[in-house]
N, C-alpha and C positions, 0 to 999 in steps of 0.2 A: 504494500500500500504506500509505505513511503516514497519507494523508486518512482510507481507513478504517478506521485503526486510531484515530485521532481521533476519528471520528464515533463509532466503538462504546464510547471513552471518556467520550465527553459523554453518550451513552445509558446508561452505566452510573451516571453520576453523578445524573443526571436522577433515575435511580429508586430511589439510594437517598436521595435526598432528599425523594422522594416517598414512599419508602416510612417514613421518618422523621415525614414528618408526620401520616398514620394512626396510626402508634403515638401520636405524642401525641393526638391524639382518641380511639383507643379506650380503653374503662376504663369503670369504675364511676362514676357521681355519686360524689364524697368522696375516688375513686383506691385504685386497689389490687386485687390477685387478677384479674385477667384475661387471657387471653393475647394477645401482643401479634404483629400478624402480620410475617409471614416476610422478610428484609429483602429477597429476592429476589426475590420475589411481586408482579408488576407488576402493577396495579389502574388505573383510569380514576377521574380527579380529582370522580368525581361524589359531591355530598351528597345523600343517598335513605339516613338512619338507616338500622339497626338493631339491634335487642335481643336478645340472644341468652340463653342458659341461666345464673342468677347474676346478672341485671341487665347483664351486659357490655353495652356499644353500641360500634359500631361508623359509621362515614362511610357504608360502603354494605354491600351482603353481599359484595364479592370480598373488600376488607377481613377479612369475618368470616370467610370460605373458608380465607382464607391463615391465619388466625390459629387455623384448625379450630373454630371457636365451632361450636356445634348449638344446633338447636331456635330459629333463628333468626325475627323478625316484624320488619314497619314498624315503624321509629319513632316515630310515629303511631296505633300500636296500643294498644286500651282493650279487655282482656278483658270480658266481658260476663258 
C-alpha cells in the first residue's frame, strides 16, 4: 500500500510539473490574454505547435484542449 501510494505521488508530481511547463509555453508572442491549461490535464510531452483563436499557441492541441482554446491550426500554418 505504501509503494503505491508513492508511485501515485511521483505521478502526480510528474504532471504537475508537466503541466507547469505548457503553461509557460503557451501564450501570445509578447505574453498575455491567453488561457493557460488545466493543471490537471495530462498531455504527452510532444512539440507539434498550435494557434488557436487571438494568436494563443500552444506545445500541441491536448495543451490547447485543456486550456479550451478553439479554432485551433498547425503551427506551421500560413492562411492563404
Amino acid at each position: 500500500m505504501k509503494r503505491a501510494f508513492r508511485i501515485l505521488m511521483v505521478m502526480v508530481v510528474v504532471a504537475g510539473v508537466s503541466a507547469g511547463a505548457g503553461q509557460l509555453l503557451a501564450g501570445k508572442p509578447g505574453g498575455g490574454g491567453c488561457p493557460t491549461p488545466r493543471v490537471n490535464c495530462i498531455c504527452p510531452d510532444i512539440v507539434d505547435p498550435v494557434i488557436c483563436d487571438g494568436g494563443c499557441t500552444y506545445t500541441n492541441q491536448c495543451r490547447a484542449n485543456c486550456a479550451k482554446a478553439t479554432h485551433c491550426v498547425p503551427g506551421d500554418y500560413v492562411p492563404q
